[in-house]
N, C-alpha and C positions, 0 to 999 in steps of 0.2 A: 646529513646525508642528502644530496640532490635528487631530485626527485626521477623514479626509474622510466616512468609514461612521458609520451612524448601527445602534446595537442596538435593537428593539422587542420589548419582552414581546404575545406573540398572546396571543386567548384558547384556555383550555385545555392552555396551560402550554408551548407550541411559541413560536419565540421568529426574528426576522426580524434579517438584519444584510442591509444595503443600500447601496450606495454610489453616488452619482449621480456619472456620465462623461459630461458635455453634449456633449464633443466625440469620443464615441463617436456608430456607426450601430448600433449592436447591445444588444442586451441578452440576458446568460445568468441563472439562474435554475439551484439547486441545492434540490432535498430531503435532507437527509442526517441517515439515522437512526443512532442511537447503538445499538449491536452489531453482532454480523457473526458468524461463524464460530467466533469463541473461546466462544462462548455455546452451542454445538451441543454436547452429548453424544454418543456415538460412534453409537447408533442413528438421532437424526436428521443426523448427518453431512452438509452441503450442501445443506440444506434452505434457507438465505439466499441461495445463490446461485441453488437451483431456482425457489425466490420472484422472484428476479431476471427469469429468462429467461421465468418464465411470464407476468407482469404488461404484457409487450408483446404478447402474443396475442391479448389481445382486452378490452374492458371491454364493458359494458353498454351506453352510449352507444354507444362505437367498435365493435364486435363481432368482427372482427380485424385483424391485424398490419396488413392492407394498409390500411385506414381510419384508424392509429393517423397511419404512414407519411404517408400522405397525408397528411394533416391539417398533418403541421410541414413536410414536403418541400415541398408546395404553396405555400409562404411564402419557400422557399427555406430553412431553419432547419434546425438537426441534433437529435438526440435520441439519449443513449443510458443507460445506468448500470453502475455497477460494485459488487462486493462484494468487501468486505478483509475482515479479521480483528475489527474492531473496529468495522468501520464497513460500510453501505448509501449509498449517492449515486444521484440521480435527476437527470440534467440536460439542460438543452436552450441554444440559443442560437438568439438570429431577430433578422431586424431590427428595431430597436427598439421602430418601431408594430405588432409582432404581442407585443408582452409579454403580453397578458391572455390571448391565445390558447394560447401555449405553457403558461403557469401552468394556462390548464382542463387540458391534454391532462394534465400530472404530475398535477394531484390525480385525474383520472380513473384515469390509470393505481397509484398507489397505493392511492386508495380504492373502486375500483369495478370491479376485474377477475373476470373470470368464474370463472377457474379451472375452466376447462370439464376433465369427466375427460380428454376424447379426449386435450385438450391435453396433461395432466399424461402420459398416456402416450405421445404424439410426443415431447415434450418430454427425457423418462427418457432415450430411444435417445440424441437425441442430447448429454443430457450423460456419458450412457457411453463414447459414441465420443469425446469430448472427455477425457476419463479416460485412455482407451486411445491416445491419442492422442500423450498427455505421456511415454507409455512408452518410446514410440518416438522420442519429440524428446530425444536425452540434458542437452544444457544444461537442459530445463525437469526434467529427472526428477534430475537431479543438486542440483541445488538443494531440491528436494521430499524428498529421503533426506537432507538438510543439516540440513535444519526438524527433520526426524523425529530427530534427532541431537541438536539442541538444545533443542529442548523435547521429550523425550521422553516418552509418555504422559498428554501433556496437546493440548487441541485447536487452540493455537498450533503444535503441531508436524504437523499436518495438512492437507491440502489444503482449501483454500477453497470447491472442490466436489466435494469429499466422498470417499470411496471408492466401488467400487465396489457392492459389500454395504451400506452404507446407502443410496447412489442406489436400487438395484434395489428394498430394501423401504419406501420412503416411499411414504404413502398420501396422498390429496388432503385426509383431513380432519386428517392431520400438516400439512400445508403452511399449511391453513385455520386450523389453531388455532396453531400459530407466529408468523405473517402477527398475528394479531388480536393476540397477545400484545407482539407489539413495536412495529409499525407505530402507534405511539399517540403524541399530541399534546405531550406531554413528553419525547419521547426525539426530535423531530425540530428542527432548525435548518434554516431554509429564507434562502438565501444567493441576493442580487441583485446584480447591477454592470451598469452600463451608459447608457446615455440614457434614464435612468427620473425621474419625481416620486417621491420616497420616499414620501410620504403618498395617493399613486392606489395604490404598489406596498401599502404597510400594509393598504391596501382590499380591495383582490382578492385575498390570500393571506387574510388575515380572515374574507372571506365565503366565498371556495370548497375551503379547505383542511377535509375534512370526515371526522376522522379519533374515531377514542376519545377523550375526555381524562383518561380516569383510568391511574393508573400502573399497570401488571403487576407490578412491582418485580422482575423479574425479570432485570435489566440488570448484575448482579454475577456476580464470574467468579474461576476459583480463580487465584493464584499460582503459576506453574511453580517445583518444587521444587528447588533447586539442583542443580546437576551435579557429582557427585561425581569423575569420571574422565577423563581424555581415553580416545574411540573412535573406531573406522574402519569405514565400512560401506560395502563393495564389493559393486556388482552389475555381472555377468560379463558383459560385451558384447562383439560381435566390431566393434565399430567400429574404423575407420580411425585416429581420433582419441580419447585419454585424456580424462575430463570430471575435473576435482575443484574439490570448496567444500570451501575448510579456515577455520575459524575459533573464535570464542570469544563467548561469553555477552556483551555488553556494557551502554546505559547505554538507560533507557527517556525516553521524549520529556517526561517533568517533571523528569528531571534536570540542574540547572546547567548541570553539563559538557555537556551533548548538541553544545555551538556546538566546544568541543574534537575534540569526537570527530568532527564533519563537517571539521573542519580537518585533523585525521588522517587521517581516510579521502582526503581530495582530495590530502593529501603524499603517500601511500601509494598509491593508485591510482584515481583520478577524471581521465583526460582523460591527451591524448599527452605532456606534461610529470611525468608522476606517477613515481614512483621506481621504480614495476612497470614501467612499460611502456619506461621509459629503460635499467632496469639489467638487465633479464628477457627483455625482446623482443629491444631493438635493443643491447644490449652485449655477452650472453650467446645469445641469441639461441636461447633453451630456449622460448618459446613464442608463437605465433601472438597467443591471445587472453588477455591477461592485467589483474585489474582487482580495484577492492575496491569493495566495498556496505556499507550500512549498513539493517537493520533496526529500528525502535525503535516500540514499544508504552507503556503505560500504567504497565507494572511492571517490565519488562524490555526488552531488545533484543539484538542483534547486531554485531560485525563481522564480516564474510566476506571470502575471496577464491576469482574462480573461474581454473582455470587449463585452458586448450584448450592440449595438448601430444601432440605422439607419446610411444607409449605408452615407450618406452625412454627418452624422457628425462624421465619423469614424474617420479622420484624427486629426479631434479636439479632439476627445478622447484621440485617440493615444499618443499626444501631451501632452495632463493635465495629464495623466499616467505618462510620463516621467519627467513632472517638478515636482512629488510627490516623485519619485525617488529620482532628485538628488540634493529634500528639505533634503530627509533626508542624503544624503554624507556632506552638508552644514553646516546644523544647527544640532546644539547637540537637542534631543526632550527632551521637558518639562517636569519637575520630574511629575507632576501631570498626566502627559498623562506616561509617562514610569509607574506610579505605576496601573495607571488602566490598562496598558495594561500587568501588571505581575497577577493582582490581576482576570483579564478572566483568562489567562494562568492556573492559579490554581484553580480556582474554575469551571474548564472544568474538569482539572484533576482528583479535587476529585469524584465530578460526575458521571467519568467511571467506577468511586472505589465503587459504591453502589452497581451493580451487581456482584454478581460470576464472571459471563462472562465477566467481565470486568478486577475481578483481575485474571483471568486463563490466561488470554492473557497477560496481562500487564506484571505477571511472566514468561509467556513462550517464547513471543517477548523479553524481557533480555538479560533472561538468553543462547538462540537460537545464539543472534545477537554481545552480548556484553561477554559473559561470565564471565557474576556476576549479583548481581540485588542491583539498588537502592531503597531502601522504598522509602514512600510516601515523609514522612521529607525529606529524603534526597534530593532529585529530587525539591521538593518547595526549598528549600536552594539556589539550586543550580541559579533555576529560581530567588531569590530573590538579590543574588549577583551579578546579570549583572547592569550595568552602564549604563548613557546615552552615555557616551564616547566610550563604547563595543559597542554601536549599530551602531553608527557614524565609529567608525571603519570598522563594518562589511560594512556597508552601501558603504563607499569608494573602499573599493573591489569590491561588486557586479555592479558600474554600470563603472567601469575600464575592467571591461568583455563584450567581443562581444555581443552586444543585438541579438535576436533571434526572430524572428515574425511570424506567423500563421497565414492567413488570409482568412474566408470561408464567401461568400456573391459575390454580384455580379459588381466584378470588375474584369473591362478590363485590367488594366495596376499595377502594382505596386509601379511606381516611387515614388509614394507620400508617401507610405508607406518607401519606402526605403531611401530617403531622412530625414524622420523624426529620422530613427534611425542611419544615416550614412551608408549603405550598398552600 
């Protein structure tokens, strides 16, 4: 089947992937700049996300938040954005005859924010309180000492907004000269789906996207240095409940294997049939909330597991976690479990694929990250070709890497925990 998106070179070196949905009522609409947070040195720390929160406050045109609001509310249409490690997103969805409207409000709000001081200093408070916030939420802070675990002393292992010592000393004309340095017509992929003309859409990102076009060249980033050891890093909580992320360095999103390793992670712990939650929860019945993620970047990645346990059966958790590990370096898994765990994988996929907003991202993460795009076929293909032997392979690598452990609840010592993983 040919593929339904169509890619355009803009001028200025920023580039449109579009995909017309006749039998949609909506259309969404993506800016999505190339860096994020891996790109921040530890002085401007969360400076992309402070860019985030600020650029809805007010532009020139709009003057603030409440005029922005209005503007897409009034249509009925949503608007919001996000900042990852790698990446900046800018998006909206409306019904489909307000497309031109929603596209002014994004390039407004990227190219034309005021960056008024007062704001930057509302602003600060409250991404501290958001800072301070995560201290107190142990799932979120247990997973933040995980990062800091695995990528250590690199800005992948940091929080996406920032600490609290570079929030407090960023200045407005940090943010201003940041903002100009990346925010440019070459680092941005602006991503359409929905009941659009792809050539009206070509039109009005063309004429109102009014950004720099020369490169900063500043969009490279170092390699986190291998992990020499497995570690354990406890912080002392009087919580009710044990927090832990244990896991290991894994494969980055241009890796082959990446379709393996999502297949592992889904046998491993994705959803109430996973081997976590069947053999851990409801057999052994050591943990409430138990499950495994996947991280994956440009160079590197992730797999994880977090485990919500009381604090006395923590160890034992710990433990049934790692024999589900290194079941699967042992045993090849079960064709009937590999096909249901390909058969989630897909039928998650499509899923995303119902909304707009789902293929606007789905194109603009691509085309942004990869540059090229798989349809839908393609991509299920790809997931349909892994093996049990592919996963067993993967599987062998990842627990051949230093384990990694997180640990938030109220312990004194960590031996036991360190013991469990060799540290």
């Amino acid at each position: 089947m040919p593929a339904a998106h169509r890619v355009l070179p803009l001028p200025g070196g920023a580039r449109l992937v579009a995909e017309s949905m006749p039998e949609r009522q909506s259309t969404s609409m993506v800016l999505m700049f190339a860096g994020g947070s891996r790109l921040e040195d530890d002085r401007l720390g969360g400076v992309s996300h402070f860019i985030e929160h600020l650029y809805f406050k007010g532009t020139k045109r709009r003057p603030s938040s409440k005029e922005i609001a209005d503007a897409i509310e009034g249509v009925g249409g949503f608007i919001n954005a996000s900042t990852d490690k790698e990446l900046t997103a800018y998006w909206a969805r409306v019904p489909s005859e307000h497309e031109d409207l929603a596209f002014d409000i994004l390039f407004d709000i990227v190219a034309n924010s005021r960056v008024d001081e007062a704001d930057v200093e509302k602003e600060r408070m409250v991404i501290l309180d958001e800072l301070r916030m995560y201290q107190d939420q142990p799932q979120d802070l247990v997973q933040n000492l995980f990062e800091e675990l695995i990528w250590p002393g690199h800005p992948l292992g940091r929080d996406i907004a920032g600490t609290e010592q570079s929030v407090a000393r960023l200045t407005r004309d940090d943010i201003i000269e940041y903002a100009d340095a990346h925010y440019r017509l070459p680092n941005v992929v602006v991503g359409a789906a929905g009941s659009l003309d792809v050539p009206h859409t070509a039109d009005v990102v063309a004429r109102g996207l009014a950004l720099r076009a020369d490169p900063d060249g500043a969009l490279d980033s170092s390699t986190p240095d291998p992990l020499s050891a497995p570690r354990v890093l406890i912080r002392r909580r009087q919580t009710a409940e044990a927090h832990i992320c244990l896991g290991a360095r894994a494969l980055s999103y241009m890796d082959p294997d990446r379709y393996a390793l999502d297949l592992l992670n889904t046998v491993l712990g994705e959803g109430m049939s996973s081997r976590l939650f069947l053999n851990i929860r409801e057999r052994l019945g050591l943990a409430y909330d138990v499950h495994s993620f996947t991280q994956k970047h440009r160079d590197t990645g992730y797999l994880g597991v977090y485990i919500g346990v009381e604090p006395k059966k923590a160890v034992d958790a710990v433990n049934a976690v790692l024999g589900e590990l290194r079941a699967l370096a042992d045993d090849e898994v079960a064709e009937d479990e590999l096909t249901r765990a390909k058969e989630f994988t897909k039928g998650r996929l499509r899923l995303e694929m119902e909304t707009t907003n789902g293929v606007a991202f789905w194109l603009t993460y691509q085309q942004l990250l990869f540059g090229e795009i798989k349809t839908i076929d393609e991509e299920l293909a790809q997931v349909d070709a892994v093996t049990a032997a592919d996963l067993k392979r993967v599987a062998i690598k990842l627990v051949r890497e230093p384990l990694q452990m997180s640990v938030v609840g109220p312990f004194a010592r960590d031996s036991a925990f360190r013991l469990a993983i060799g540290a």
